[in-house]
C-alpha positions in Angstrom: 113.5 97.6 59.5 112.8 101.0 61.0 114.2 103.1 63.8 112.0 103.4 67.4 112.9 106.0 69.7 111.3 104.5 73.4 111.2 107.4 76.0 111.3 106.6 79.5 111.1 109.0 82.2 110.8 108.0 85.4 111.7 108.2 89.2 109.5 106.8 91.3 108.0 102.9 91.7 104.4 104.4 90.8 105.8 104.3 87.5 107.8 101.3 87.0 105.1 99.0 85.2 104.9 101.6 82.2 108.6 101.9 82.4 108.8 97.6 82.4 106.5 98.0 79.4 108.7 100.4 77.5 111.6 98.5 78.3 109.8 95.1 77.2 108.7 96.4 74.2 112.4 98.3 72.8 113.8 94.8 73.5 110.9 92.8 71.7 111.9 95.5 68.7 115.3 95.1 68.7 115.0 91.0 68.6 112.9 91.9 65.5 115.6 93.0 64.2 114.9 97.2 64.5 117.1 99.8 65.7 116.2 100.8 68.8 117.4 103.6 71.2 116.2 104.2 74.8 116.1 107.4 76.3 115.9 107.8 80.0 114.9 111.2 81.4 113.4 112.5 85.2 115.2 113.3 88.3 114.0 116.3 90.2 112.0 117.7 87.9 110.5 114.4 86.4 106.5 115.1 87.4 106.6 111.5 89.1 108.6 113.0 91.8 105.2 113.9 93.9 105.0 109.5 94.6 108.1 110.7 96.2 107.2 112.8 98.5 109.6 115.5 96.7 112.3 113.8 97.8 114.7 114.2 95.3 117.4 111.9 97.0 114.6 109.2 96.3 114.3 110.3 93.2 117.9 110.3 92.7 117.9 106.4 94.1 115.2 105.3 91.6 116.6 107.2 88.3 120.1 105.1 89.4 118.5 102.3 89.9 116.4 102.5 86.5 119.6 103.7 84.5 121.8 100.3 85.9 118.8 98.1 84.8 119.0 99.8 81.5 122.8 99.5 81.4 122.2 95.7 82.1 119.9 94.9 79.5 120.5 93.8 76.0 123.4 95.2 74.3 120.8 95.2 71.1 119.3 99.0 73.0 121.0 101.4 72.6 120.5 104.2 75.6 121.0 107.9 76.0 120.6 109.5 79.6 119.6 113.2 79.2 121.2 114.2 82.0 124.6 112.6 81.0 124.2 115.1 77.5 126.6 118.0 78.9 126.0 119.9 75.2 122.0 120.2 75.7 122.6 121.2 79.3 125.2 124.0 78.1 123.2 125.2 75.5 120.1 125.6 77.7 122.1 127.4 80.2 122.9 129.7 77.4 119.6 130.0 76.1 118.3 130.2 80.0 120.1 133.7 80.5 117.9 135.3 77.6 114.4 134.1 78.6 114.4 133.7 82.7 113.9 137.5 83.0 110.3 137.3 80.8 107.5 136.8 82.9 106.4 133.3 83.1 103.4 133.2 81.0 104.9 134.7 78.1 108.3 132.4 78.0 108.8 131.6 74.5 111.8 129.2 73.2 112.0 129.0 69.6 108.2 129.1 69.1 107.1 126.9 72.1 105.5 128.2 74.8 107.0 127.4 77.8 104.0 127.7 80.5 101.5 125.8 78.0 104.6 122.8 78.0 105.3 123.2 82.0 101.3 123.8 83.4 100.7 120.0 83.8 103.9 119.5 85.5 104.1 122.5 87.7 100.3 121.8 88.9 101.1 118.5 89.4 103.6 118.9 91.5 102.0 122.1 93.8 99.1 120.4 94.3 100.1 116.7 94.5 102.3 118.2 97.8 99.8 120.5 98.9 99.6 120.2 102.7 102.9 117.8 102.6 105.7 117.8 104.7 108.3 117.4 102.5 110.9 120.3 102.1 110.1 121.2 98.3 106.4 122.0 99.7 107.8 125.4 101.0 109.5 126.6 97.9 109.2 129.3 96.2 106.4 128.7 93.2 108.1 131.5 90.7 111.4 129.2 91.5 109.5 125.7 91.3 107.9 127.0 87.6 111.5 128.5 86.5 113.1 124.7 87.1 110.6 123.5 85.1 110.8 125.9 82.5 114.6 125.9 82.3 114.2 121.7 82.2 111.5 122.1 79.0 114.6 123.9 77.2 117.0 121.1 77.7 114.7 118.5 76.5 113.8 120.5 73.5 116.8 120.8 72.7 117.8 117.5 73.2 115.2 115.9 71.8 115.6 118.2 68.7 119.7 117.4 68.0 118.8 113.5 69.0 115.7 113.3 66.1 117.8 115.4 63.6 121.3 112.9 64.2 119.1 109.8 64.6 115.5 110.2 62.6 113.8 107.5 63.9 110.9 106.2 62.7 108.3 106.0 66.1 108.9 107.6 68.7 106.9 106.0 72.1 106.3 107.4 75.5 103.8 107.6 78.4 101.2 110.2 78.8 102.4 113.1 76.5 100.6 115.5 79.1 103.9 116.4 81.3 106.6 118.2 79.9 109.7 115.8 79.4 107.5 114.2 77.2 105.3 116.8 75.7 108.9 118.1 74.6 109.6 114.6 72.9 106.2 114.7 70.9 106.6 118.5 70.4 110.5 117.9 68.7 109.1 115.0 66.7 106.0 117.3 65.5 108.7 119.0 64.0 111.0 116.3 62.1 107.6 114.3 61.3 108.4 111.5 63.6 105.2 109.6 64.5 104.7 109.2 67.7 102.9 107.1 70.6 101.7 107.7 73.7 101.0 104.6 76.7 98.9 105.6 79.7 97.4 103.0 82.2 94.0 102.0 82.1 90.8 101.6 84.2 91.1 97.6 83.3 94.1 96.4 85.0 95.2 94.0 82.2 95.0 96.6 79.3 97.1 99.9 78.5 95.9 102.7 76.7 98.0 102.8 73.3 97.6 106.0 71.3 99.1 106.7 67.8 98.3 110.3 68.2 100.8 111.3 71.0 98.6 112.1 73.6 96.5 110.1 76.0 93.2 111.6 76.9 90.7 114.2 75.4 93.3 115.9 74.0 94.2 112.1 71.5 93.0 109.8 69.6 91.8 107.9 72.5 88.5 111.0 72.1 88.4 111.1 68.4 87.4 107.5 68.5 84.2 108.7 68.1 84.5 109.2 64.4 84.5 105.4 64.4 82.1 105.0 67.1 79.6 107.1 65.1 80.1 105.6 61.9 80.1 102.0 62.2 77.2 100.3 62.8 75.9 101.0 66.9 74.3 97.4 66.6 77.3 95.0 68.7 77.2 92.0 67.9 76.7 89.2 70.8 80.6 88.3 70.6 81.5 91.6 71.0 79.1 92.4 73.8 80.4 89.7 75.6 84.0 91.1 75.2 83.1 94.6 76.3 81.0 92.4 79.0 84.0 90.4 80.4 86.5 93.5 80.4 83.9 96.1 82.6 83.7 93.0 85.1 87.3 92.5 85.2 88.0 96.2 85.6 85.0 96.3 88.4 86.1 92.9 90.0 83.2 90.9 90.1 81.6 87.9 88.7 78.2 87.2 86.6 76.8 86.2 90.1 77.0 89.7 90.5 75.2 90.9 87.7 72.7 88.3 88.6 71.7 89.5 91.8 72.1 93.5 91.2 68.6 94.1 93.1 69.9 93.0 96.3 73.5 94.0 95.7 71.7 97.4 95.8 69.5 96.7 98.8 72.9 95.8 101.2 75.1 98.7 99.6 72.5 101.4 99.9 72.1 99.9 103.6 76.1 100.2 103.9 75.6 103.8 103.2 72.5 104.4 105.3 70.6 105.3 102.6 66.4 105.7 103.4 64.2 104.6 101.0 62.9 106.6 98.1 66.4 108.6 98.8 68.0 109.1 95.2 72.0 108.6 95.5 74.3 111.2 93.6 77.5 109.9 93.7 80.7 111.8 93.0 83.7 109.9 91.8 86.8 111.5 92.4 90.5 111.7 91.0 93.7 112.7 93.0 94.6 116.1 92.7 97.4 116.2 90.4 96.0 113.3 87.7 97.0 115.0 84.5 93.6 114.5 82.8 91.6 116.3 85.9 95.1 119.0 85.6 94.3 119.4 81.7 91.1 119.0 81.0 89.1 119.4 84.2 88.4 123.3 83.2 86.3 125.3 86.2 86.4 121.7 88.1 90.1 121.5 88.5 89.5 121.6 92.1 87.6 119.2 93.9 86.8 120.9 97.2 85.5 123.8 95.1 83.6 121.3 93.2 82.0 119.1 96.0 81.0 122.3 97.6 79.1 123.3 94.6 77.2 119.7 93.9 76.7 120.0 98.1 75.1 123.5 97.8 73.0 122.2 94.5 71.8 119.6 96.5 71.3 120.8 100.2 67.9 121.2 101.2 66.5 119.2 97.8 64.5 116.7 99.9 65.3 113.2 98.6 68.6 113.7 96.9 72.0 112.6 99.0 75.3 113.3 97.7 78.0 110.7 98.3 81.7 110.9 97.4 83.7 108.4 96.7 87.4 109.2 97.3 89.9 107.7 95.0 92.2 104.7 96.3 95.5 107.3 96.1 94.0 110.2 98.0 92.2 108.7 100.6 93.9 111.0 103.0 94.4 114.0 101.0 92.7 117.5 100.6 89.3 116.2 100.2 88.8 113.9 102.8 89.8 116.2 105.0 87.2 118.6 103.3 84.5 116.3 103.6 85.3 115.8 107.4 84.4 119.3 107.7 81.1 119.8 105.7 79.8 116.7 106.5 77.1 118.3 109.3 75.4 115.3 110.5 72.3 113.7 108.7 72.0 116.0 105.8 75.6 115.9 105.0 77.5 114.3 102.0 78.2 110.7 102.7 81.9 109.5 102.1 83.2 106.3 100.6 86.7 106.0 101.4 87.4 104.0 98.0 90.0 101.7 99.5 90.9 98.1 98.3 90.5 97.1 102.1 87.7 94.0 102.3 85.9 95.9 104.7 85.3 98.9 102.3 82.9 99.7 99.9 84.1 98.3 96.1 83.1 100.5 93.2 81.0 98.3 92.2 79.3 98.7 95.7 78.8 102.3 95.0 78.0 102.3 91.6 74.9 99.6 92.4 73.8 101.9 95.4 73.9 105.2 93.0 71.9 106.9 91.0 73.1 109.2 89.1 77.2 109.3 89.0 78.4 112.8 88.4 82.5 113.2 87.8 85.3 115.4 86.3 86.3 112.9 84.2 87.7 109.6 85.8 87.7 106.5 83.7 85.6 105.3 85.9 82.5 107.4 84.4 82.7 104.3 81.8 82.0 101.9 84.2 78.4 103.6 85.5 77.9 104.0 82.0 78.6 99.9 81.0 76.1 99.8 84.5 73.5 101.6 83.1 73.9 104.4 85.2 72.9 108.0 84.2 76.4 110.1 84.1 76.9 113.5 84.4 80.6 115.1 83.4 82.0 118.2 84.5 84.7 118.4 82.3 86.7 117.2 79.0 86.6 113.8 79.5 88.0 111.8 76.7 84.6 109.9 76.4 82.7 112.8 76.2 80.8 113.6 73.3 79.7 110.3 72.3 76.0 110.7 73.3 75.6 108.9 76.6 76.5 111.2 79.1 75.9 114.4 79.9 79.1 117.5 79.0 79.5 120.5 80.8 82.7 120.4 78.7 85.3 122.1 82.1 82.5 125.3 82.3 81.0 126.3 86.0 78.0 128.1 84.0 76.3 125.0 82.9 76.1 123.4 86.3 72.7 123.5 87.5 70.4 121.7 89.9 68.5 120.1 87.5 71.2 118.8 85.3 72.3 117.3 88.2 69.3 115.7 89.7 67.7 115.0 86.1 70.1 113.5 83.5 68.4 112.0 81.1 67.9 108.2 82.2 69.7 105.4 79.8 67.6 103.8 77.0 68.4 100.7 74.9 69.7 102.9 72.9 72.2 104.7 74.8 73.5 101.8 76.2 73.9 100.0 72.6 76.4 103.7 71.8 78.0 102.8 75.6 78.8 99.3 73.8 80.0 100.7 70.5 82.5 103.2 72.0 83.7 100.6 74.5 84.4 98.2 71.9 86.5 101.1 69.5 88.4 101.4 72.9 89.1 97.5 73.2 89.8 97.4 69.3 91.4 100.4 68.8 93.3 101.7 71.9 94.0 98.8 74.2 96.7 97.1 74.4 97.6 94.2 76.5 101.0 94.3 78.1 101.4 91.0 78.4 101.6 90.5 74.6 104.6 92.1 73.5 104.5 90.1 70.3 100.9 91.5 69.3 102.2 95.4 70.4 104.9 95.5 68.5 103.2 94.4 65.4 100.9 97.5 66.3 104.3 99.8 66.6 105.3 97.9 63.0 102.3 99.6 61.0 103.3 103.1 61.9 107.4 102.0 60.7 
C-alpha cells in the first residue's frame, strides 16, 4: 500500500466541492487500506479569500469550520494544519528577516522565485477586489505581495520537512496555479513525489484530473495533444456519442435542440436584435482573477483592454456586431460596468449578461446566434468548437494547438481585423480533430466525482 499526501486549502464555500472531493477520496484511500495524511492550509492569505469579500474573519470562520469537519472524520486520516506547525512559521520568520529587504521581483528562497510562486495569488486577489468595498481593497500592494511572499516560505518549508519525514507516494491538490499549492508541487519536484492536480470543469459532472501537477496550458491537460495527434482522428460512432452526450450536458440542452438549431438561431439572434446578413462576433469572458486568464492570458490579461481592442477592430466594419457575453460570477464586475460605457447606441457592442436566470440568454443561446466566438481562453471555447463554430483565442489556452482554432498564443501583435472577422470556417475535418481531443479529455483527464471507487484506482497507478 502506498502513502498519499491530499492537500486542501480552502476558506471560502466557492471551494468546498473540491475540498468534499479531496476529502472523499483520502477516506476512500485509507479504507483501501493506504496511508493517508491530509493537509489543511488557507486563512488570509489562501487565494480563495477574494469569494470572501477579503474578509478574513470569514475566512477565519470557514478554515474553523473545514478543520472541525476534518477533526471529525475518520480516525484512518491523518491531518496536519499548517498553521498549527509553530517550527515552519519560526523558521520563515527567520528566513523572512534576510529576503523582505530584496526588491520583490528578485526574492529568491533557496532557489525558488518568490514572485513567479506568488503572481497568480497576488493578481488574483488585486484584481478579484478591484472596485470592492472590503477593507483589504485599500492596502498597501508592496504589503499585500510581502504577505504572500513571506506565506510561500512557510509552505516551502513545510511542505519540504513534511515530504522529507513522511515520503509519500502521491501527493494531490487543486489547481497547482496559486501558491500554497504551487509550493506543495514545487517541494515534491524536489523529493520526486508525483503529484496530482483537481480543477473543476466546464461539464458539471466531471473534474479535471491531472497527473502532471498542474491544471491548464501549463499540464498535461495541453499536452494531450500528443495523443490527440497520434491516434487515429477517425471517432468511432460510440465515442462520438459520448463526446455528444457530455457537450449537451455541459450546454444544458436536449437533442430537440440540436434538431431544431435553424430556428434556435432565428429567436436568439432576434433576442439580441441582430439584422439580417449581420455576422455576430461573440466574446466569451472569464472573471478577472480565474487563474488560467491570470497565467496564461499574456497581453489579454485584461478584459476591458481587450473588448476595447475587438470594439475598435470592429467599429465601422459594416456588417460585423460584437457581443460579449459576461460570465455568470462577474456579472457586476469591471466589465459590465465597461460595457455600460462604450456601448453608444446602435453601433455598440451588445451585452449578454450570462446569468442562469430563465429569462436570460443560455450559452447555448449565444453560441447558436454567433458566428465567430473569439476568447482568452474559457473552457467554454470547446463548446463553440463541439458547435461547429469558428474560434478565435487570444491566449494560451490549454486547448490550443490542436488545429481547430485559431492562437494568438497571449501576443497583442497578432490581433488583426481580419483574423478576427475571417477565421477559417470548420470542415469535416476540423470538427473530426474537435472530437478526437474531446474524447483524450473524457478518457484521459476527466474524472467523475461521484465515483470515488474508479478515482482512486486512477491515484493507485501512480502508487
Amino acid at each position: 500500500m502506498g502513502r498519499v499526501c491530499v492537500i486542501i486549502s480552502t476558506c471560502c464555500p466557492h471551494f468546498s466541492d473540491k475540498a468534499g472531493f479531496l476529502l472523499n477520496l483520502g477516506g476512500t484511500l485509507a479504507e483501501e487500506g493506504h496511508e493517508v495524511k491530509v493537509v489543511l492550509a488557507g486563512r488570509e492569505t489562501c487565494s480563495h479569500i477574494i469569494r470572501l469579500h477579503g474578509d478574513d474573519e470569514l475566512c477565519k470562520w470557514h478554515f474553523d469550520l473545514f478543520s472541525d469537519l476534518l477533526g471529525s472524520s475518520s480516525g484512518a486520516l491523518q491531518p496536519s494544519l499548517v498553521d498549527n506547525d509553530r517550527a515552519s512559521s519560526a523558521l520563515a520568520d527567520t528566513a523572512w528577516l534576510g529576503i523582505c529587504s530584496q526588491p520583490t521581483r528578485d526574492r529568491v528562497f533557496e532557489g525558488y522565485a518568490l514572485h513567479d510562486i506568488c503572481n497568480s495569488s497576488v493578481a488574483r486577489r488585486t484584481r478579484g477586489l478591484r472596485g470592492g468595498t472590503s477593507p483589504s481593497h485599500n492596502q498597501d500592494p508592496i504589503l499585500v505581495e510581502d504577505s504572500y511572499h513571506k506565506d510561500a516560505v512557510r509552505h516551502l518549508i513545510y511542505y519540504k520537512k513534511l515530504f522529507l519525514e513522511w515520503m509519500p507516494d502521491v501527493a494531490i491538490y487543486f489547481g497547482g496555479h496559486f501558491h500554497q499549492d504551487r509550493c506543495a508541487f514545487l517541494a515534491a519536484k524536489s523529493f520526486g513525489v508525483s503529484t496530482v492536480a483537481i480543477e473543476s470543469s466546464f461539464i458539471p459532472s466531471r473534474i479535471y484530473w491531472d497527473p502532471s501537477g498542474v491544471t491548464g496550458n501549463r499540464g498535461g491537460i495541453a499536452n494531450g495533444s500528443n495523443t490527440h495527434w497520434s491516434e487515429t482522428l477517425v471517432i468511432s460512432p460510440s465515442r462520438a456519442s459520448v463526446i455528444d452526450r457530455l457537450m449537451m450536458e455541459s450546454l444544458n440542452i436536449e437533442d430537440a435542440d440540436i434538431r431544431d438549431r435553424d430556428a434556435f438561431r432565428r429567436r436568439a439572434r432576434e433576442g439580441l436584435n441582430i439584422q439580417d446578413g449581420e455576422r455576430v462576433v461573440l466574446f466569451l469572458s472569464q472573471v478577472p482573477y480565474d487563474a488560467s486568464l491570470l497565467s496564461d492570458g499574456g497581453d489579454f490579461r485584461d478584459q476591458v483592454t481587450t473588448v476595447n481592442l475587438l470594439f475598435s477592430l470592429l467599429e465601422g466594419r459594416r456588417g460585423f456586431k460584437l457581443a460579449v457575453r459576461l460570465h455568470p460570477k462577474d456579472l457586476r464586475g469591471e466589465l459590465s460596468r465597461h460595457l455600460i460605457n462604450i456601448k453608444g447606441g446602435a453601433n455598440g457592442p451588445v451585452q449578454t449578461n450570462g446569468s442562469t436566470n430563465a429569462d436570460a440568454p443560455s450559452l447555448w443561446s449565444d453560441l447558436a446566434a454567433a458566428d465567430i466566438v473569439v476568447t482568452v481562453n474559457s473552457q467554454s471555447g470547446l463548446q463553440a468548437a463541439w458547435c461547429g463554430l469558428p474560434v478565435v483565442l487570444l491566449g494560451k489556452a490549454f486547448y490550443a494547438g490542436k488545429d481547430f482554432t485559431v492562437d494568438l498564443g497571449g501576443q497583442k501583435q497578432l490581433l488583426s481585423e481580419s483574423c478576427i472577422t475571417a477565421p477559417k470556417v470548420p470542415t469535416a475535418a476540423s470538427m473530426s480533430k474537435v472530437y478526437s481531443y474531446l474524447s483524450v479529455l473524457e478518457r484521459e483527464y476527466l474524472v467523475d466525482p461521484r465515483d470515488m471507487k474508479g478515482t482512486a484506482a486512477r491515484l493507485n497507478n501512480l502508487l
